[in-house]
C-alpha positions, 0 to 999 in steps of 0.5 A: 842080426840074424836070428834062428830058432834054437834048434838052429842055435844048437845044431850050430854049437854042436857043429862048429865048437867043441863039446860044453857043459850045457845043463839045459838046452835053452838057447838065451836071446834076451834078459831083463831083470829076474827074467830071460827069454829064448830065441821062441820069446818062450820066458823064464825066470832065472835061478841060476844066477850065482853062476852065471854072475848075474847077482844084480840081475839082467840089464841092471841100469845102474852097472850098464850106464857105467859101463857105457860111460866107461866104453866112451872114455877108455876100455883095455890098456897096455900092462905097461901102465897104470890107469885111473880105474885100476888105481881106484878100484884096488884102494876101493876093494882093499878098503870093502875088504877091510884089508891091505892089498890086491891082485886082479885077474880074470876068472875064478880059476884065475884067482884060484891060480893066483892066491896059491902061487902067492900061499907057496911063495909065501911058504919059502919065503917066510917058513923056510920050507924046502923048495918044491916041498910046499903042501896046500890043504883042500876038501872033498867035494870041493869046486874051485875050477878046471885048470890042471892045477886045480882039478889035481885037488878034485875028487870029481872023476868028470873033471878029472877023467884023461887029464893027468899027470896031476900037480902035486902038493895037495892033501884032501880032507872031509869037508867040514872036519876040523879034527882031520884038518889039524892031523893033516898039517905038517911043516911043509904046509902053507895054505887051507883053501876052503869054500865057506859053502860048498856051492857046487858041491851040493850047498854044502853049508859046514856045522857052526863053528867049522870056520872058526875052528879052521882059522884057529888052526891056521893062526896056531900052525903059522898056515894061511887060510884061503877063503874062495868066495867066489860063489858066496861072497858079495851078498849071496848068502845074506852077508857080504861074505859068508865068512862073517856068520862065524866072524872069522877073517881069511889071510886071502879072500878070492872073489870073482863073478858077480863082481863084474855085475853080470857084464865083464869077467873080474877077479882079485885075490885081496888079502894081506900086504906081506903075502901079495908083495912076495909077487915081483915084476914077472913073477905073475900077471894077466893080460886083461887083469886090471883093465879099466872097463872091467874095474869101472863096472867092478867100482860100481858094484861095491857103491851098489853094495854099500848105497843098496845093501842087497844082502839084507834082501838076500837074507830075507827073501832067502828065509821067506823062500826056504819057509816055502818050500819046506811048507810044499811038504814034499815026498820027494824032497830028502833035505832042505838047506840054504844060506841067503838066496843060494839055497839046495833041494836034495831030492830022494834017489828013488825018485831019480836024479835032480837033473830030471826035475831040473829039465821039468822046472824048465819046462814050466819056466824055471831055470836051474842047475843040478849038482852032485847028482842028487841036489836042485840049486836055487840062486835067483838074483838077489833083487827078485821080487815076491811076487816071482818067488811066489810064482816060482814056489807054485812051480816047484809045488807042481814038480816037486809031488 
């Protein structure tokens, strides 16, 4: 294969594809575990793992050996027919969940897409609500996408700008304000969509007993509770899914990238029976959705999760690693917060924009993504050692001053 130096790569992205979001301008040849190198064989530790999917880490033997046994027996099939994985894995997933039924899709977005074509349907069906009428609630600050459906409920003007006409059928209430979520219901509406932690949204972890409060609502008003973990769910945040720190059990569970270990695009909405079977032949579906090369790797992943348990690593070495930044002291630093390995640097806007400290920590090896401007994102796969938690504290010690 013919490599280049990654100015080479760049020129050839700007020339010939159309323009992306590319926080950092590295361009990625190779991982290994917590690590990736650049096309100059320059290494960095990879902190931006949540959102690149990479949970288990780069090139984790155990997913790859299932995924190259899967490659040797059958890969994407017709939707016409069932197959081995896809029967497998939806029982295995239901049954993860504690729940009774699920849909595969791709993306995130997709996922997104699916639970609220179901929470509508649902309305008509079982509320009786005038059709073209139904009224899903969601947040500000919230990220669930950019498909036009769900940037219409954005309040991002970047993911927003020039892409109108909007979806109707959505309200925005403050995050984390249950006494404005319950004003805001009417019986027209079918569904609250909220992210346990708003990740992109800053880290945005909501004051205890949101969650509770949100699902009291719903059971109180005949309203579904969506929960998007696609994000904090499968052990970011030191438990399996961030619902659990408040015991709460969503209606519809969305679940996406760590799913498929880092190596295929999965998704699923998993929830309750009598919502998903509302879904008729026709009515929705996705080409790839269900294949079993992806739902192999995906199987693997819930026997990592259930044989290895890495959330209980997530939890601990999340709490060593916000022990340590707090103890940097830092003059910079406006506020600390995190859940598991999934954790937020607010810096102090007279200190300029998390951006800029984002491009100094790549120079020093450290690869990480700002959001909402002011906030540093740390999401380091959920098997990283000490010993480069350490290392990597001494880099934001030496950028963080």
């Amino acid at each position: 294969m013919e490599r280049f130096a990654s100015h080479d790569y760049i020129k050839l992205a700007q020339d010939y594809s159309a323009p992306n979001y590319a926080p950092l301008d590295v361009v990625l040849v190779r991982g290994e575990g917590s690590w990736v190198w650049d096309a100059e064989g320059n290494k960095y530790l990879d902190m931006l793992s949540a959102y690149s999917a990479m949970n288990w880490g780069h090139l984790n033997k155990r997913l790859i050996d299932r995924a190259k046994e899967q490659l040797g027996i059958l890969t994407v099939t017709s939707r016409a027919f069932y197959n081995d994985q896809f029967s497998l894995f939806a029982k295995e997933l239901a049954e993860f969940c504690n729940s009774e039924s699920v849909l595969v899709m791709n993306s995130g977005a997709e996922a997104v897409e699916t639970a609220l074509k179901g929470a509508r349907r649902w309305g008509y069906a079982e509320k009786g609500i005038e059709d073209g009428k139904a009224e899903v609630i969601c947040f500000s600050g919230n990220f669930h996408g950019r498909t036009t459906t769900i940037i219409s409920f954005s309040d991002s003007d970047e993911s927003r700008k020039n892409f109108g006409p909007f979806t109707p059928g959505f309200k925005l209430c403050p995050y984390g304000d249950a006494e404005a979520l319950e004003k805001m219901i009417t019986p027209n509406t079918v569904a609250i969509l909220v992210e346990p932690i708003q990740g992109e949204g800053g880290v945005k972890i909501p004051q205890s007993g949101f969650l509770k409060q949100v699902r009291e609502i719903c059971t109180k008003n005949k309203v579904l509770f969506l929960a998007d973990e696609i994000q904090t769910g499968l052990c970011r945040t030191g438990k399996i899914f961030a619902c659990e720190y408040e015991g709460v059990t969503p209606d519809l569970y969305i679940i996406g990238k760590s799913l498929g270990g880092g190596i295929v695009p999965i998704s699923a909405v998993v929830g309750r029976k009598e919502i998903l079977d509302l879904f008729t032949p026709g009515s929705h579906g996705s080409t790839f959705g269900g294949n079993p090369f992806a739902c192999a790797i995906a199987r693997e992943v819930l026997a990592l999760i259930k044989e290895e348990k890495p959330h209980d690593r997530a939890l601990e070495t999340g709490e060593y690693l916000l022990t340590k930044i707090e103890e940097l002291k830092s003059p910079v630093v406006e506020a600390l917060r995190g859940r598991g390995l999934l954790i937020g640097i607010d810096v102090k806007a007279e200190s300029g924009k998390a951006k800029h400290f984002c491009h100094l920590l790549k120079d020093r090896g450290i690869l990480c993504k700002d959001t909402r401007q002011q906030t540093i994102r740390l999401a380091p796969p959920l098997n990283i050692s000490r010993e480069d938690v350490d290392w990597a504290v001494e880099q934001l010690r030496a950028v963080l001053r």
